[in-house]
C-alpha positions as CSV (number, residue, x, y, z in Angstrom):
1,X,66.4,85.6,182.5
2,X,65.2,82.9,185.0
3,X,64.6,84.1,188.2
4,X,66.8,81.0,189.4
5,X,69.7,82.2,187.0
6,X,69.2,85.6,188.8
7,X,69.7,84.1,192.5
8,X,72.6,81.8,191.6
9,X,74.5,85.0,190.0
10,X,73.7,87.0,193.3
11,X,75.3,84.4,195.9
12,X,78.2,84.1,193.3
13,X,78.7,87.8,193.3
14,X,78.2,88.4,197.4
15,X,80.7,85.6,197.6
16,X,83.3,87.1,194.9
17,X,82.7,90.9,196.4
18,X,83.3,89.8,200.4
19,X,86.6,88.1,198.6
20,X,87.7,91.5,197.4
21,X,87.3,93.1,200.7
22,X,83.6,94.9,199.7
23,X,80.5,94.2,202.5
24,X,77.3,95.0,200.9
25,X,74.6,97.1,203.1
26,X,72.3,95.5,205.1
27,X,69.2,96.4,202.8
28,X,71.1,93.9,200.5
29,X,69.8,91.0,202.3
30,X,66.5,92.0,203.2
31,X,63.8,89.0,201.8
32,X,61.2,89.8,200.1
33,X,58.8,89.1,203.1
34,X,60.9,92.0,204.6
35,X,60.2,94.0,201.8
36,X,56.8,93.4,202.3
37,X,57.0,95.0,205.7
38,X,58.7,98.0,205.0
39,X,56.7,101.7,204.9
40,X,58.1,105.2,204.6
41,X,61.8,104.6,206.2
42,X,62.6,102.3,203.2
43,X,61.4,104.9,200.1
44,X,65.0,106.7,199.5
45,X,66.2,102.8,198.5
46,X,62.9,102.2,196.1
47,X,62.7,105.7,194.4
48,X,66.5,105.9,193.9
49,X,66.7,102.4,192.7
50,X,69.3,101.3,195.0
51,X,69.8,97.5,195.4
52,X,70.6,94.7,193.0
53,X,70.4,95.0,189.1
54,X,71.9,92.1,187.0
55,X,71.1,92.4,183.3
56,X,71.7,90.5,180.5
57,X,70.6,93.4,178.0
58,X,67.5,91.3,176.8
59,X,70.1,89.1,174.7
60,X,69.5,85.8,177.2
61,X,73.1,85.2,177.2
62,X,74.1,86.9,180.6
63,X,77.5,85.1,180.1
64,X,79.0,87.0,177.1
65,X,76.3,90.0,177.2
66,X,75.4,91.2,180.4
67,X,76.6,93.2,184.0
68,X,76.4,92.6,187.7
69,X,76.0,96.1,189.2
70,X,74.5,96.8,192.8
71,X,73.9,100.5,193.3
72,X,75.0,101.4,196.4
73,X,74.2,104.6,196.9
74,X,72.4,107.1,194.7
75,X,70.4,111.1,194.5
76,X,67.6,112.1,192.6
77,X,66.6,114.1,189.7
78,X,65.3,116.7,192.2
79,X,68.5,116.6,193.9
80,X,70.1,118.0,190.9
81,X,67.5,120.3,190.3
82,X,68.1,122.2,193.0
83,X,71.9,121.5,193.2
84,X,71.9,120.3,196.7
85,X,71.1,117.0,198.4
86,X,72.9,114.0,197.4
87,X,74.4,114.4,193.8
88,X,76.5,111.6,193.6
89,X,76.0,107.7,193.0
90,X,78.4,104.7,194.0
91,X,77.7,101.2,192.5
92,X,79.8,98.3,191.9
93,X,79.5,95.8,189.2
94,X,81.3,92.6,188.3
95,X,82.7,92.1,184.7
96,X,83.5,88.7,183.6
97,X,86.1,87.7,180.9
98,X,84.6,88.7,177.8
99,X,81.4,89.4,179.2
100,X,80.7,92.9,177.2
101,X,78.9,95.7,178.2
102,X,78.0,97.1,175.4
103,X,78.5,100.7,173.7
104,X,76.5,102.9,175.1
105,X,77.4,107.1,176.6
106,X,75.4,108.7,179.1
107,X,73.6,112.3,178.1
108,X,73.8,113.8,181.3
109,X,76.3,111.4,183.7
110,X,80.1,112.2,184.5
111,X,81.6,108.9,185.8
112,X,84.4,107.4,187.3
113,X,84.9,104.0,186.5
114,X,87.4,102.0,188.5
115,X,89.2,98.7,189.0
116,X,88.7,97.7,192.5
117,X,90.5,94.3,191.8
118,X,90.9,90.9,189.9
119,X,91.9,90.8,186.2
120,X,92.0,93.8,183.7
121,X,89.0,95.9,182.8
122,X,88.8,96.6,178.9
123,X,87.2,99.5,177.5
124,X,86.6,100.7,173.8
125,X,86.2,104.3,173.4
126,X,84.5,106.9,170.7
127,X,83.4,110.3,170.1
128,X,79.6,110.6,169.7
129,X,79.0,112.7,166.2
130,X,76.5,115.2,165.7
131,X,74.3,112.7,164.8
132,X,74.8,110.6,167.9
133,X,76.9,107.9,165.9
134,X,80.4,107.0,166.3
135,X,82.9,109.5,165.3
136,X,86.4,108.8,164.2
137,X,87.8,111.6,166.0
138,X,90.5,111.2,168.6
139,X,89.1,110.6,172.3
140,X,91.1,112.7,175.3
141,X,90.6,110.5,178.2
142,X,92.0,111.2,181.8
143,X,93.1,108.2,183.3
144,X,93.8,108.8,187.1
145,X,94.0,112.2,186.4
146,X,96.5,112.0,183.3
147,X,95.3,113.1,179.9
148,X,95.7,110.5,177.2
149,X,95.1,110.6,173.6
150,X,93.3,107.5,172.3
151,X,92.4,106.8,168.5
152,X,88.6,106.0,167.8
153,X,88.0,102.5,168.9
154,X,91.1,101.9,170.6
155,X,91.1,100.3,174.3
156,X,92.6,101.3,177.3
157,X,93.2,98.1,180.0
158,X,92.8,99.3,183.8
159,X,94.6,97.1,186.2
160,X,93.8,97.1,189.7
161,X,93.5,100.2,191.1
162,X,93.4,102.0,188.1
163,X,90.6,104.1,186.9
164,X,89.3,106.3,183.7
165,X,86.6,109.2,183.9
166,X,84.5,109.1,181.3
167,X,82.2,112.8,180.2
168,X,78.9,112.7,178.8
169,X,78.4,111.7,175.1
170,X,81.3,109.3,175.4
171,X,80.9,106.0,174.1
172,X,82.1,103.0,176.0
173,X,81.9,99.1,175.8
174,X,83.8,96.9,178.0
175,X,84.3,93.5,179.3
176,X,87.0,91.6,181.5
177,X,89.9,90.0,180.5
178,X,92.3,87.6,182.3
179,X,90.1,87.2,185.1
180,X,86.6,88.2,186.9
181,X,87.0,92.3,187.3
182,X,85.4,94.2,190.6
183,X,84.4,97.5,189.8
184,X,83.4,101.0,191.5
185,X,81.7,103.8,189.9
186,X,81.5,106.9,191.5
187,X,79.4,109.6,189.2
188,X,76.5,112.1,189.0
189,X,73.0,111.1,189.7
190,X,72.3,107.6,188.3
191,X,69.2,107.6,185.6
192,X,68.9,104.1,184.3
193,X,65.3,105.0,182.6
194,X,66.7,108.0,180.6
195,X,70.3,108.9,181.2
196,X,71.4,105.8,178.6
197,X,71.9,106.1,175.0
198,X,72.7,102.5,173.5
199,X,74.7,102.7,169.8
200,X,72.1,99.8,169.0
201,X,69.0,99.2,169.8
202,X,69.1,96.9,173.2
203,X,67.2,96.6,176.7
204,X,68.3,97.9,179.7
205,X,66.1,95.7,181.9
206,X,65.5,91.8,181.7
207,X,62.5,90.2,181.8
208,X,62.5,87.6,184.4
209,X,61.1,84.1,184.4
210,X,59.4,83.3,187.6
211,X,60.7,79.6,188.1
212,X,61.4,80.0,191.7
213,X,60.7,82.5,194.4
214,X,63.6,85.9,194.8
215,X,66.3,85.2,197.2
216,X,66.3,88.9,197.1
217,X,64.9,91.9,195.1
218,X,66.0,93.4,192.2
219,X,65.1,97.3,192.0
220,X,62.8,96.6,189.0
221,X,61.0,94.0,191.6
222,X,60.2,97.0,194.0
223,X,56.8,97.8,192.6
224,X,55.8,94.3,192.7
225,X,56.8,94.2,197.1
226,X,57.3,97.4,198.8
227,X,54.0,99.0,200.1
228,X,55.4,102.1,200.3
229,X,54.6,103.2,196.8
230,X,51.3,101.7,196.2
């Protein structure tokens, strides 16, 4: 991804998430000169990887394969080691129409994923077999707290307000339909280096194209700014 393309999608999602009602933190904003200047108060945000992660799955087609998500709060692994600390995570992410996220589960990560507003949020469901493929056995999925039975691949739609918790080894894929979706997830500890198995081989990260500079960082762009961890 251009680093321009990366800017231009972070105004359009501030804009679309103040719309909605949602106010980023202020470490949202900081520029990278900022960064720059911060020391030991500003580690929690680099070590947890809180901040701004827009991904287009290596695919360069952020459009119909790719997620807005901004990690608002998160834990660590040593957090849920020990079983106390913070063991939670919040983000939000913005789905476009057809834009898909694609099938992936989480080995370790309960989640919550919830539609905080605009169109309908889509999402395909399996089993993971023994083998870590796609099973064709019926999915139980609680859906605001109600157990439903789904048939392997089948979608549920979330409307506004509406949200479905999805256990580890679940497979999910979704996109947007109707309209751009805001969504929450509340869940376990986020671990985007190890917590993610894709169905198909697929990058979590982009690489970015430096033709212009960062209106602000992403959380893969920490290394490259904050002191703090040199």
């Amino acid at each position: 991804m251009k680093r321009s393309e990366v800017n231009t999608i972070m105004r359009e999602a501030d804009q679309f998430i103040r719309q909605r009602g949602f106010y980023l933190p202020p470490f949202a904003y900081w520029t990278p000169a900022e960064w720059r200047s911060k020391g030991e108060e500003a580690r929690e945000i680099v070590e947890n990887q809180l901040g701004w992660d827009i991904t287009d799955f290596g695919a360069g087609r952020f459009d119909t394969l790719g997620l807005f998500l901004f990690t608002v709060r998160n834990g660590s692994q040593a957090d849920m080691r020990a079983k106390r600390g913070k063991l939670y995570c919040e983000k939000l992410m913005i789905v476009g129409v057809d834009q898909i996220t694609p099938m992936h589960f989480h080995w370790n990560k309960v989640e919550d994923i919830i539609n905080r507003g605009g169109g309908k949020l889509v999402i395909q469901l399996f089993n993971a077999s023994d083998g870590d493929g796609l099973a064709d056995s019926t999915v139980t999925a609680s859906l605001d707290g109600v157990k439903r039975q789904v048939k392997a691949g089948d979608v549920v739609r979330l409307g506004p307000g509406e949200s479905i918790t999805l256990p580890p080894r679940l497979y999910h894929k979704f996109w947007g339909a109707e309209e751009r979706v805001l969504v929450g997830e509340v869940s376990l500890v986020n671990d985007d280096q190890n917590d993610n198995r894709f169905h198909e081989t697929i990058g979590r990260f982009p690489e970015i194209e430096e033709d212009e500079e960062p209106l602000h960082l992403l959380v893969t762009d920490y290394p490259q700014y904050y002191r703090g961890i040199r």
